[in-house]
C-alpha positions in Angstrom: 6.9 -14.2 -31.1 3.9 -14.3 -33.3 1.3 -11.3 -33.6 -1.4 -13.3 -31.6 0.9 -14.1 -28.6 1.4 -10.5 -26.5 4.7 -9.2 -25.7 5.3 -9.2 -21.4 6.3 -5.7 -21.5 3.6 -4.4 -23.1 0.7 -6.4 -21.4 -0.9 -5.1 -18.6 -1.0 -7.9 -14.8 -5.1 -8.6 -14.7 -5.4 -9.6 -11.2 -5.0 -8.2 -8.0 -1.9 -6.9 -6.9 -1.1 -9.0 -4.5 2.1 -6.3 -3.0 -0.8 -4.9 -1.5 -1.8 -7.5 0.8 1.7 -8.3 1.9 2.4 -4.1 2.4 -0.9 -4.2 4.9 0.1 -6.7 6.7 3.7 -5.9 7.2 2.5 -2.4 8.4 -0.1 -4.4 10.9 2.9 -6.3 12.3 5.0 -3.2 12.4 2.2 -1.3 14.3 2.3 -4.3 16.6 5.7 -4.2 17.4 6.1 -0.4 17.7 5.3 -0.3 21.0 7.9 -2.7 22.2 10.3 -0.7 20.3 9.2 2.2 21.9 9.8 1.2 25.3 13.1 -0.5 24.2 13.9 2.6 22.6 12.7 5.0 25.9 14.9 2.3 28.1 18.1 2.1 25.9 18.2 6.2 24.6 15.7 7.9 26.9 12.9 10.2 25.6 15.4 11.2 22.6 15.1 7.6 22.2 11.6 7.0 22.1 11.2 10.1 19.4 13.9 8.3 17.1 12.2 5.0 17.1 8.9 6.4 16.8 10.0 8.4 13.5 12.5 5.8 12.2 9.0 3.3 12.5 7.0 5.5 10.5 9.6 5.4 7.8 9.7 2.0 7.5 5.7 1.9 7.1 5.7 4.5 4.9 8.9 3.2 2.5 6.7 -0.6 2.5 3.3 1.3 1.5 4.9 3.5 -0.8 6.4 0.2 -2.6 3.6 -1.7 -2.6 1.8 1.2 -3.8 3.8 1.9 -7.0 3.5 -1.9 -8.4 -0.5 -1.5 -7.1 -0.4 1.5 -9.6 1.9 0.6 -12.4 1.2 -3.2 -12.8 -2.7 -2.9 -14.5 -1.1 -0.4 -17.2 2.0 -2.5 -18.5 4.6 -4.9 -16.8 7.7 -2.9 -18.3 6.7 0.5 -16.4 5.8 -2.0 -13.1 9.4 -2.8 -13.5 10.7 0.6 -14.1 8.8 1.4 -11.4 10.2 -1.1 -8.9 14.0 -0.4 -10.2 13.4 3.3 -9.8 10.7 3.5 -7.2 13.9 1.7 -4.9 16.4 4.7 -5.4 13.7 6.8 -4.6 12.5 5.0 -1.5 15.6 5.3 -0.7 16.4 9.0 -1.6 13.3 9.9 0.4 14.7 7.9 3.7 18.4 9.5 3.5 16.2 13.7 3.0 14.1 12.6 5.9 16.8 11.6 8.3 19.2 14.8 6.4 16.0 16.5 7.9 16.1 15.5 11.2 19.3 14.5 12.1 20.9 17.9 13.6 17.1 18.5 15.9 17.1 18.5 19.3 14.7 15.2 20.0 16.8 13.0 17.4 19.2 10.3 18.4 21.4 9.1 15.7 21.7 6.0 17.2 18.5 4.8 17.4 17.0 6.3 14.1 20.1 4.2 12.4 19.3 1.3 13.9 15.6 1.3 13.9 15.5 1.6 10.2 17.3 -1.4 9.8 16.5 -3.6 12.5 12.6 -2.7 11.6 13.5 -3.0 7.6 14.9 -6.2 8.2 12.7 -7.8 10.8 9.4 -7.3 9.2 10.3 -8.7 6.1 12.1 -12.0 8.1 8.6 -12.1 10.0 6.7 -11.8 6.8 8.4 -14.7 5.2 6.3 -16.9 7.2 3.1 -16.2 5.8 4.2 -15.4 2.0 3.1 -17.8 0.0 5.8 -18.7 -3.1 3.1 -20.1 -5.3 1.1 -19.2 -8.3 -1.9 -20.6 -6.8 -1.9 -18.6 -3.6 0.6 -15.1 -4.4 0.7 -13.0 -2.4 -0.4 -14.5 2.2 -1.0 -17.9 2.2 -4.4 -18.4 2.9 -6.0 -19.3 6.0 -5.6 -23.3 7.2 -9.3 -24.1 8.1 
C-alpha cells in the first residue's frame, strides 16, 4: 500500500454504527415477545417458570446491547480494536451469561429448565426474526428502510 492509501486497521468506521439500530430493535421485539414467553413459561414450569424466563429474557437483551454496544464504542477509534472487540467482547458475553446463571442456578425461584432453554430459544429466535428486516447492502446497512 502506498502512504496516501490508509491501512483498514488503523482507520477509524465514519458513519453510524449501524449494530445499534439492529440491537434496538431486536430488544423491541424481544420486549414484545416476553410476555408470551412468560405465560408459556408460567403454564409449562409454574411460577419457578415464569421467574426463569423472565431472567433468562433479560440476559438475552442485555448480551445483544452489550454487543452492539462494544462495535458502537470501538468502531469510530480503529477497525482493528472493533474487531478485537467483537472476537473478545463474544467470550466475554459469554463468560458473563455462564457467572449469571452459576449465580442463580442453586436459588430457590430458578428452574433449570427453562433458564436453559430460554437463552437459546430467545438467542436464536430474535436473530431468525431480525433477518427479515436486515438489510445486506451497502446502501441501506444496518434495517432496511421503510417501503413508502
Amino acid at each position: 500500500m502506498s502512504s496516501s492509501t490508509p491501512s483498514p486497521f488503523t482507520s477509524a468506521s465514519r458513519g453510524e454504527a449501524p449494530e445499534v439500530a439492529v440491537s434496538r430493535d431486536l430488544v423491541k421485539r424481544g420486549l414484545i415477545t416476553a410476555p408470551f414467553l412468560l405465560v408459556l413459561g408460567g403454564i409449562i414450569w409454574g411460577m419457578d417458570g415464569v421467574s426463569s424466563v423472565a431472567f433468562a429474557v433479560g440476559l438475552v437483551l442485555i448480551n445483544f446491547l452489550l454487543a452492539s454496544a462494544l462495535v458502537a464504542v470501538t468502531a469510530p477509534i480503529s477497525l482493528a480494536l472493533m474487531m478485537g472487540a467483537i472476537l473478545f467482547g463474544y467470550l466475554l458475553r459469554l463468560g458473563l451469561i455462564a457467572i449469571a446463571i452459576l449465580l442463580v442456578k442453586d436459588a430457590d425461584w430458578v428452574n433449570l429448565s427453562a433458564l436453559g432453554i430460554t437463552i437459546i430459544v430467545t438467542h436464536l429466535g430474535l436473530l431468525f426474526w431480525e433477518m427479515k428486516y436486515v438489510a445486506a447492502s451497502l446502501a441501506f446497512p444496518g434495517l432496511k428502510p421503510d417501503a413508502q
